[in-house]
Biotite code that builds the C-alpha atoms (Angstrom):
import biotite.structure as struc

atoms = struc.array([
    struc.Atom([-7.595, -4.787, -11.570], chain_id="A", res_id=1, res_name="UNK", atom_name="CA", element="C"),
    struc.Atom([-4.633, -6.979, -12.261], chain_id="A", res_id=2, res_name="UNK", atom_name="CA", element="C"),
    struc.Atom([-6.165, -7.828, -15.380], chain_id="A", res_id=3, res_name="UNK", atom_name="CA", element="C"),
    struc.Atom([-7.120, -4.214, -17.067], chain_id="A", res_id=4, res_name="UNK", atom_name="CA", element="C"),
    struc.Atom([-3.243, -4.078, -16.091], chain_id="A", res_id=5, res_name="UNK", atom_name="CA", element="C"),
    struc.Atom([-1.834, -6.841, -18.223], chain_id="A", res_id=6, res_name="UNK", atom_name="CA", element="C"),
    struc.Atom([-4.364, -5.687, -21.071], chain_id="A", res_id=7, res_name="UNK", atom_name="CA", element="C"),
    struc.Atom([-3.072, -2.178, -21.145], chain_id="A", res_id=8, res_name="UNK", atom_name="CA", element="C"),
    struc.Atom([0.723, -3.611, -20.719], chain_id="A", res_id=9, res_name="UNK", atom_name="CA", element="C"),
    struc.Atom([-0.021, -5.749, -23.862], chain_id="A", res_id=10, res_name="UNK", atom_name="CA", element="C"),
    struc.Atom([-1.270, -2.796, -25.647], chain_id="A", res_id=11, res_name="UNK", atom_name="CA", element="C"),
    struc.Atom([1.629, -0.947, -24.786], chain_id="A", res_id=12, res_name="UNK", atom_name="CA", element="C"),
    struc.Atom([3.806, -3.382, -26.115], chain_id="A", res_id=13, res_name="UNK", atom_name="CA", element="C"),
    struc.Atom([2.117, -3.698, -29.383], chain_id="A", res_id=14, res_name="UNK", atom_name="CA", element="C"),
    struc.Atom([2.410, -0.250, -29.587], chain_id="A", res_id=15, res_name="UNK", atom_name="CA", element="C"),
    struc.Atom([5.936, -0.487, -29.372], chain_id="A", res_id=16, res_name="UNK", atom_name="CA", element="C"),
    struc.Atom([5.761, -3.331, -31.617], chain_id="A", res_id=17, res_name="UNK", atom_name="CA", element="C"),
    struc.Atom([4.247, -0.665, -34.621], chain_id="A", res_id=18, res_name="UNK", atom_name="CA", element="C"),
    struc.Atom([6.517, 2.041, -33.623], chain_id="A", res_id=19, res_name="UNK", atom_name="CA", element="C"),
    struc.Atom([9.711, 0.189, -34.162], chain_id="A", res_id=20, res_name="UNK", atom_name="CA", element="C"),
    struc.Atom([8.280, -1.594, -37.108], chain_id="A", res_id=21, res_name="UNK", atom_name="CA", element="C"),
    struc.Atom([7.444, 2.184, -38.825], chain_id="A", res_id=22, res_name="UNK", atom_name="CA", element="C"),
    struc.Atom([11.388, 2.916, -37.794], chain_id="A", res_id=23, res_name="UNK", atom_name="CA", element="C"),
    struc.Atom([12.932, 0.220, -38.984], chain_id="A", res_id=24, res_name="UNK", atom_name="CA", element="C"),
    struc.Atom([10.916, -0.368, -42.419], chain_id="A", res_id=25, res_name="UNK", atom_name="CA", element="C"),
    struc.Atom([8.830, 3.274, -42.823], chain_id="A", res_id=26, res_name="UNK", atom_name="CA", element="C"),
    struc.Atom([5.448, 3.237, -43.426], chain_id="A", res_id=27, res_name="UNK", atom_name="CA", element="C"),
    struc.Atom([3.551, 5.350, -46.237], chain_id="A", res_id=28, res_name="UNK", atom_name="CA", element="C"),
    struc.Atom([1.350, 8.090, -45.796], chain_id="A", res_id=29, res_name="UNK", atom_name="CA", element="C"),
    struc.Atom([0.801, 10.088, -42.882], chain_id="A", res_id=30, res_name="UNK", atom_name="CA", element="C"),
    struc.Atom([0.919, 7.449, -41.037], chain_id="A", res_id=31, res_name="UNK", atom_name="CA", element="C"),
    struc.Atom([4.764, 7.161, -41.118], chain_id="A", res_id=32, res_name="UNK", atom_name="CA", element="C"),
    struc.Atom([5.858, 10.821, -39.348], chain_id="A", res_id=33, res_name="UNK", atom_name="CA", element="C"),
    struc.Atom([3.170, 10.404, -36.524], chain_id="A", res_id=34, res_name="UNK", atom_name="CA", element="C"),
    struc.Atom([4.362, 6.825, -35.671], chain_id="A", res_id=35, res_name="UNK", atom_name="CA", element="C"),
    struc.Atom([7.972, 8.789, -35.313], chain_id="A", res_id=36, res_name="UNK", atom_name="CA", element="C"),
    struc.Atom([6.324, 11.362, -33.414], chain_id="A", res_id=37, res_name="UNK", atom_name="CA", element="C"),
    struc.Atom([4.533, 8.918, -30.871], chain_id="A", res_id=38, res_name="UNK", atom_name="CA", element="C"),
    struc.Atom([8.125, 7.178, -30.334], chain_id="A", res_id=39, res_name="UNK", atom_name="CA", element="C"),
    struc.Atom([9.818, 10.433, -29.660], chain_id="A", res_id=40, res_name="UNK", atom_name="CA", element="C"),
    struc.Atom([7.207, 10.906, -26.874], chain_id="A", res_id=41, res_name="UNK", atom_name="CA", element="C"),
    struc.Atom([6.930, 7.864, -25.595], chain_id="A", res_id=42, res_name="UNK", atom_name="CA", element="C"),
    struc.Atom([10.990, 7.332, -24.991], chain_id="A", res_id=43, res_name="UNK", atom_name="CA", element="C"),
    struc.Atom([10.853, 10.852, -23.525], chain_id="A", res_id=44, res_name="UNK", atom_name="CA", element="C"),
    struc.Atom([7.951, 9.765, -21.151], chain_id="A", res_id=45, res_name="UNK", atom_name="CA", element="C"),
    struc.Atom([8.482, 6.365, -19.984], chain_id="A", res_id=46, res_name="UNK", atom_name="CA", element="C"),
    struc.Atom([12.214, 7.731, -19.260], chain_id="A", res_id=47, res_name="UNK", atom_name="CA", element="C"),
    struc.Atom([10.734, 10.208, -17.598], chain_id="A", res_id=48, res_name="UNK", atom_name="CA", element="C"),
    struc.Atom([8.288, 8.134, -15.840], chain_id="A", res_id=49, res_name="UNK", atom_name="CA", element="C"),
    struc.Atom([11.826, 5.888, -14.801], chain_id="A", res_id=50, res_name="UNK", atom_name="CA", element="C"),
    struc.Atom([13.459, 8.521, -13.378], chain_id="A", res_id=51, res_name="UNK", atom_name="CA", element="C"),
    struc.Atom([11.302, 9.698, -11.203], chain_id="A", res_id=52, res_name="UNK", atom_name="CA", element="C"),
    struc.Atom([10.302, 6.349, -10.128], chain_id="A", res_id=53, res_name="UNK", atom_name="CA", element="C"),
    struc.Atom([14.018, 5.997, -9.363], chain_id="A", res_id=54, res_name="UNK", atom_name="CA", element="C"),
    struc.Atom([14.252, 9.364, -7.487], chain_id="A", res_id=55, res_name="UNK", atom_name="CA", element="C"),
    struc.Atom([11.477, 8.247, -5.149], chain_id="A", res_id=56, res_name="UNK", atom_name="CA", element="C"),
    struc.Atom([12.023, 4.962, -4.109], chain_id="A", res_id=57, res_name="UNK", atom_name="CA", element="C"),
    struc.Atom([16.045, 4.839, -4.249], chain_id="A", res_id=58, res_name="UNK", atom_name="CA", element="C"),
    struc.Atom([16.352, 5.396, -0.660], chain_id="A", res_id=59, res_name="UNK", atom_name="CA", element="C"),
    struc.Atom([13.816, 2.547, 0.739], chain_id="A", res_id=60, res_name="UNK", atom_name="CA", element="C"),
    struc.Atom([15.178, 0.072, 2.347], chain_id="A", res_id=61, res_name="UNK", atom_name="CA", element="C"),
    struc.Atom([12.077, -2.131, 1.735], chain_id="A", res_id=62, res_name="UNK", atom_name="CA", element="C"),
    struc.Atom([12.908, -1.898, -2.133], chain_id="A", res_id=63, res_name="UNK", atom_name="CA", element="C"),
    struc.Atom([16.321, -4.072, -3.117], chain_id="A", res_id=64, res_name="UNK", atom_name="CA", element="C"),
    struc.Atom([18.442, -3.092, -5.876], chain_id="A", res_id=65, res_name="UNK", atom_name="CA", element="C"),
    struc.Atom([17.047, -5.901, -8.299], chain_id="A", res_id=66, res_name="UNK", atom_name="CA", element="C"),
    struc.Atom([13.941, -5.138, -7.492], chain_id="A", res_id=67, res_name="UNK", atom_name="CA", element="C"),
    struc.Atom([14.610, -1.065, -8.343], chain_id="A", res_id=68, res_name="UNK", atom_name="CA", element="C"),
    struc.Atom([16.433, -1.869, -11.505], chain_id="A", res_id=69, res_name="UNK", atom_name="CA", element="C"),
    struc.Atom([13.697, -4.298, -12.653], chain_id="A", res_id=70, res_name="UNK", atom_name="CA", element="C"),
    struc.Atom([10.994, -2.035, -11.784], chain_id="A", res_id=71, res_name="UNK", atom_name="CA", element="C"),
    struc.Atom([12.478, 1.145, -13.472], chain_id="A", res_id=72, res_name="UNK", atom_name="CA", element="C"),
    struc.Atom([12.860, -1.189, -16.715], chain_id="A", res_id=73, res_name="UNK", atom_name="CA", element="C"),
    struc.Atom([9.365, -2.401, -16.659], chain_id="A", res_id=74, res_name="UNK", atom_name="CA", element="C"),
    struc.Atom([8.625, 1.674, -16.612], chain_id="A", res_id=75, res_name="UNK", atom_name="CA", element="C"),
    struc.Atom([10.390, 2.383, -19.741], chain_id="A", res_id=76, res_name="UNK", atom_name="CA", element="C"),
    struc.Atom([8.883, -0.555, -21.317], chain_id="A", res_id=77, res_name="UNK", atom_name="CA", element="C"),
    struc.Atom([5.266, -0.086, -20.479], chain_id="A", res_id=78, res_name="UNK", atom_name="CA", element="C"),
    struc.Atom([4.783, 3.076, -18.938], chain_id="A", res_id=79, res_name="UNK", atom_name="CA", element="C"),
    struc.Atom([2.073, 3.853, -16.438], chain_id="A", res_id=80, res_name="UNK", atom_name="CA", element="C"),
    struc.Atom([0.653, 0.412, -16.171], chain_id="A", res_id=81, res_name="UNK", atom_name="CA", element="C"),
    struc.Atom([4.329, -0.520, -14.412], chain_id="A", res_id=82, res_name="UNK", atom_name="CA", element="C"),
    struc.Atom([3.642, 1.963, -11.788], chain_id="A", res_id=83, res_name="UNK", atom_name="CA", element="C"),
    struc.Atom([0.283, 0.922, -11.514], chain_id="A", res_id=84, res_name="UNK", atom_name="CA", element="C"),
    struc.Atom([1.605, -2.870, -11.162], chain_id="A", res_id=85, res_name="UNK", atom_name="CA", element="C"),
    struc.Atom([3.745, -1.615, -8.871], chain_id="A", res_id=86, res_name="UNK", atom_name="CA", element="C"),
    struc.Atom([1.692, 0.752, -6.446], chain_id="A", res_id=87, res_name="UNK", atom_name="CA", element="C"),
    struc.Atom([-1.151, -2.704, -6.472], chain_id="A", res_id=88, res_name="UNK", atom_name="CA", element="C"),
    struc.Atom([1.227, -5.113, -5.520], chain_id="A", res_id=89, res_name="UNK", atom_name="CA", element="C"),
    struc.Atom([2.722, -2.887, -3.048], chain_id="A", res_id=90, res_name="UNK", atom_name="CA", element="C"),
    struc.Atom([-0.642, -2.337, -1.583], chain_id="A", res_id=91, res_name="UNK", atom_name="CA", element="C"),
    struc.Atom([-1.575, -5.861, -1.455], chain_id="A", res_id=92, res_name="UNK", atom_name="CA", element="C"),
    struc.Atom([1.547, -6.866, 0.236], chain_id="A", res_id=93, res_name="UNK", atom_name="CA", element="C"),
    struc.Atom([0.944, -4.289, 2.914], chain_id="A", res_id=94, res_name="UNK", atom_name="CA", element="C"),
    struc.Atom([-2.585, -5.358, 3.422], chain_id="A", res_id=95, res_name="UNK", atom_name="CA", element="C"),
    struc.Atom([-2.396, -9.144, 3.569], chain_id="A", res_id=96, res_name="UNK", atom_name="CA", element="C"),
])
């Protein structure tokens, strides 16, 4: 599991890696506006995704502050394979 985890975080982050590339040095074609698109909606989701994150678990005292803030900026870097890093580890250290 850990595994399809890391491959879909490094996916994520060459994602990124295109998306920034298109904004700082545009692409041609239609290629350029849908790259812009994608970022739009992926900075409005992962922040999303971070904020909710941060609305659930700011109150557990199992959860330290470094461990919130670095969690939340794993989020808004990669997304949904950060919570699903999250929720697995959290499960294994509850069942071990």
């Amino acid at each position: 599991m850990i595994s399809l985890i890391r491959l879909g975080k490094g996916a994520t982050l060459l994602a990124w890696g295109l998306m920034l590339v298109n904004l700082a040095h545009p692409f041609t074609g239609m290629i350029q506006p849908l790259l812009q698109g994608l970022l739009g909606v992926t900075l409005v989701m992962h922040g999303l995704f971070s904020a909710a994150f941060h609305y659930r678990y700011r109150a557990n005292p199992a959860i330290t502050l470094a461990q919130l803030r670095r969690t939340r900026l794993q989020i808004l870097i990669f997304g949904v394979f950060a919570l699903l890093e999250f929720k697995f580890s959290a499960y294994k250290n509850q069942h071990s």
